[in-house]
C-alpha positions as a Markdown table, in Angstrom:
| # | Residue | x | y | z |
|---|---|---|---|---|
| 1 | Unk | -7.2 | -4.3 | 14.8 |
| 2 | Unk | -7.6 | -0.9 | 13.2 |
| 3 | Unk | -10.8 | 0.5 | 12.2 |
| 4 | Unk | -11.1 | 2.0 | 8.3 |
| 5 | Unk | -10.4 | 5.3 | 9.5 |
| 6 | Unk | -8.0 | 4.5 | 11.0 |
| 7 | Unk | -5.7 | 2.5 | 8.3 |
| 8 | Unk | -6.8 | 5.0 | 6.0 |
| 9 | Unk | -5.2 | 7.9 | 8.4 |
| 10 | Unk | -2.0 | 6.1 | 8.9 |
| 11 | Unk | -1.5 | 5.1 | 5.1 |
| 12 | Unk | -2.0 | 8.5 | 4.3 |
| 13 | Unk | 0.8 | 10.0 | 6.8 |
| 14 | Unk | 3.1 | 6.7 | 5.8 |
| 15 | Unk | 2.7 | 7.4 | 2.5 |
| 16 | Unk | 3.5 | 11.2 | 2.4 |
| 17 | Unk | 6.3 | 10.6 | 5.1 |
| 18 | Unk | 7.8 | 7.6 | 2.6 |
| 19 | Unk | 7.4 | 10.2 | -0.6 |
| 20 | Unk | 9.4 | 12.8 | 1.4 |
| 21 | Unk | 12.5 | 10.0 | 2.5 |
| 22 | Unk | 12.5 | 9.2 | -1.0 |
| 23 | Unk | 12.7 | 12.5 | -2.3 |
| 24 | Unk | 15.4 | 13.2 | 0.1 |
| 25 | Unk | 17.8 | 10.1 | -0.7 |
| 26 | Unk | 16.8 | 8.2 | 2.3 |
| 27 | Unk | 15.1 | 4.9 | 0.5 |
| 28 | Unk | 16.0 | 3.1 | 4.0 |
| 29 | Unk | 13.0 | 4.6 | 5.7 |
| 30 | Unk | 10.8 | 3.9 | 2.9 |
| 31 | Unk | 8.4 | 0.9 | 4.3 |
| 32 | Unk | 9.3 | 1.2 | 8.0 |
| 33 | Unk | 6.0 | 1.4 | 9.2 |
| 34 | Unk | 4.7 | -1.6 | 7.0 |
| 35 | Unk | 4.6 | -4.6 | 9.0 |
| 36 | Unk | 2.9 | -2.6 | 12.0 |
| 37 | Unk | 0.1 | -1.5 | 9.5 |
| 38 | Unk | -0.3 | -4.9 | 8.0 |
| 39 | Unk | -0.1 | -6.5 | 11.3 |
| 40 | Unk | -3.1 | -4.3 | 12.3 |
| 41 | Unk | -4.8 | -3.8 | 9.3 |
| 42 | Unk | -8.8 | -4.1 | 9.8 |
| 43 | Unk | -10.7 | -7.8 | 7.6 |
| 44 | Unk | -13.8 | -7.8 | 6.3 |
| 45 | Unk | -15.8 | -7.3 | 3.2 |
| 46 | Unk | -16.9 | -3.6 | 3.4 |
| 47 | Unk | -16.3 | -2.3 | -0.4 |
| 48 | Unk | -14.1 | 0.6 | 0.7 |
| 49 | Unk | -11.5 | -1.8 | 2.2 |
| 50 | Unk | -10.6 | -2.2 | -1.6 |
| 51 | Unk | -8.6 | 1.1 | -1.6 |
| 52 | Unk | -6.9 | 0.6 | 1.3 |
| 53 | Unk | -5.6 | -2.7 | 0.1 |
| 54 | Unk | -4.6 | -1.2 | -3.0 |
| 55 | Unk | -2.9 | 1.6 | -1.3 |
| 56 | Unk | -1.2 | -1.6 | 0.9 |
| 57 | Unk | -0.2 | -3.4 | -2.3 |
| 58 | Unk | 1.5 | -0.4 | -3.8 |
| 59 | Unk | 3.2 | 0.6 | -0.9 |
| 60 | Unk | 4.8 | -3.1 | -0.6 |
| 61 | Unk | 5.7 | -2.8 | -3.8 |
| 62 | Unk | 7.4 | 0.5 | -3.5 |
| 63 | Unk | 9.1 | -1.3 | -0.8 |
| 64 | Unk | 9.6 | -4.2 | -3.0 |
| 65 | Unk | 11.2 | -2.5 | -5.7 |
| 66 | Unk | 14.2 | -0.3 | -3.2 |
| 67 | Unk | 14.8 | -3.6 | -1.8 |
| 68 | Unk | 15.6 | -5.0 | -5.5 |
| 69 | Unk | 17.4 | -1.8 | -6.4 |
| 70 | Unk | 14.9 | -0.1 | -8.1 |
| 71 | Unk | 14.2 | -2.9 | -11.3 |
| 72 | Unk | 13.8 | -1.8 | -14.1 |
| 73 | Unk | 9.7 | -1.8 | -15.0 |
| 74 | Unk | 6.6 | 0.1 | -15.5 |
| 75 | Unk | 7.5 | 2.7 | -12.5 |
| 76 | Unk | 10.8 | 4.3 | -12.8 |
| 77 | Unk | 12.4 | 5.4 | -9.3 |
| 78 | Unk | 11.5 | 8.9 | -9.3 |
| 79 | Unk | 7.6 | 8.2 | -10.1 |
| 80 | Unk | 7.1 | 6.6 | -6.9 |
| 81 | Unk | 6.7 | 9.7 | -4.5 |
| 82 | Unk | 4.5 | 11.3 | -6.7 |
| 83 | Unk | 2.5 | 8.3 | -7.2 |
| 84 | Unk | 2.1 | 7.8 | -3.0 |
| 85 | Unk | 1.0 | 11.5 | -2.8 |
| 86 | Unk | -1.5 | 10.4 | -5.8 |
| 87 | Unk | -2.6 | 8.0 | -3.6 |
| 88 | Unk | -2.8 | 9.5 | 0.0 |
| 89 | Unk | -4.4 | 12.6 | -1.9 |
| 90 | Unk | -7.8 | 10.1 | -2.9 |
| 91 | Unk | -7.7 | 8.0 | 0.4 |
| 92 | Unk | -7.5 | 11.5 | 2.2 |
| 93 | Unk | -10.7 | 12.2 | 0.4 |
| 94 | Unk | -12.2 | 8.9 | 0.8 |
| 95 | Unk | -12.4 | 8.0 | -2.6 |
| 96 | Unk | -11.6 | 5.7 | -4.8 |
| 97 | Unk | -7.6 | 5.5 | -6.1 |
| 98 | Unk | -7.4 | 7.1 | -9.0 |
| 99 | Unk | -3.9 | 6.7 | -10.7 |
| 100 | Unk | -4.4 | 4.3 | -13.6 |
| 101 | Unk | -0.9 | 3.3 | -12.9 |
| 102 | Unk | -1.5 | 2.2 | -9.5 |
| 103 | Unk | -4.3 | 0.6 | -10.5 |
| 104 | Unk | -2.9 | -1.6 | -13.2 |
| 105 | Unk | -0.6 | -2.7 | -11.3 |
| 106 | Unk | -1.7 | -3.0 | -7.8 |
| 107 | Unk | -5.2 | -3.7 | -8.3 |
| 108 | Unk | -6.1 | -7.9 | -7.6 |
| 109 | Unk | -9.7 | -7.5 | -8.2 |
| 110 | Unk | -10.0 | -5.6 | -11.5 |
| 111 | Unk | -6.6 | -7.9 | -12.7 |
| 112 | Unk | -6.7 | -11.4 | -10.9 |
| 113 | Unk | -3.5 | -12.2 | -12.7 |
| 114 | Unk | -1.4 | -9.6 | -11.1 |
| 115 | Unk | 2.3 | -10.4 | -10.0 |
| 116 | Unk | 2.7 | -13.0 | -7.2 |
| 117 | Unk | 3.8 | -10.6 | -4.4 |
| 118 | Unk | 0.3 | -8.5 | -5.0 |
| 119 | Unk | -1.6 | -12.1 | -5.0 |
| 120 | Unk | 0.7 | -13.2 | -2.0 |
| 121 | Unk | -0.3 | -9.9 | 0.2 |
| 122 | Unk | -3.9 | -10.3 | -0.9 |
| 123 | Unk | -4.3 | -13.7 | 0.3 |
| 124 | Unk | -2.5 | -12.8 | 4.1 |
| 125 | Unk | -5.1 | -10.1 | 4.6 |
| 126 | Unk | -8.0 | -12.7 | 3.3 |
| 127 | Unk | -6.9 | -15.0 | 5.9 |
| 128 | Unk | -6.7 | -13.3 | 8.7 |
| 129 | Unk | -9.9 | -13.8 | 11.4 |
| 130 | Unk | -9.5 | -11.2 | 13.5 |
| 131 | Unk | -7.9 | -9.4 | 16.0 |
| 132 | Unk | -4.4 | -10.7 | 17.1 |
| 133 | Unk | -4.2 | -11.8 | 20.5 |
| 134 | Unk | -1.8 | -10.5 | 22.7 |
| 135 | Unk | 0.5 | -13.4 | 24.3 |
């Protein structure tokens, strides 16, 4: 399992590296270090967790919406690198996300009622005890 630091770091260099595919045309490398992160990502309770699964939850839903083709909704195709930089900028700081955007949509505790993938995503890192034993 990561530590907090550690998450954080990586989200912040998947995020930027995502927002520069994306900006170059290559949405296939959007989201390819996802699973490995999530897989890893550190449990408990510690308040500053929250941004890091907020961060999570966006980025699955970047990835989430160029596997869908880019639906039409509240964040139009070209937003989304700008909103990832957004969002490594304040975890790189260790603070708080910021963008209102990301937060009303990505967000579980302030809006319980969010979309089923953010609940579904939310409720796989709740349930996970611990480390992952290697077989």
């Amino acid at each position: 399992m990561l530590t907090y630091s550690a998450a954080r770091d990586m989200l912040v260099e998947q995020l930027r590296a995502d927002a520069r595919a994306h900006a170059a045309g290559h949405h296939d490398e959007i989201g390819r270090r996802f699973d490995h992160l999530e897989h890893h990502f550190p449990t408990g309770t510690e308040p500053e967790l929250g941004r890091l699964h907020i961060a999570l939850a966006f980025w699955d839903g970047w990835i989430y919406a160029r596997n869908y083709g880019w639906p039409r909704g509240p964040i139009a195709p070209d937003e989304w690198p700008a909103l990832a930089e957004e969002v490594a900028v304040d975890l790189e700081h260790d603070r708080e996300i910021s963008s209102p955007i990301v937060l009303t949509h990505f967000d579980l505790v302030a809006h319980p009622k969010l979309n089923e993938r953010v609940q579904t995503l939310a409720l796989r890192l709740r349930r996970r005890e611990g480390p992952i034993e290697a077989s």
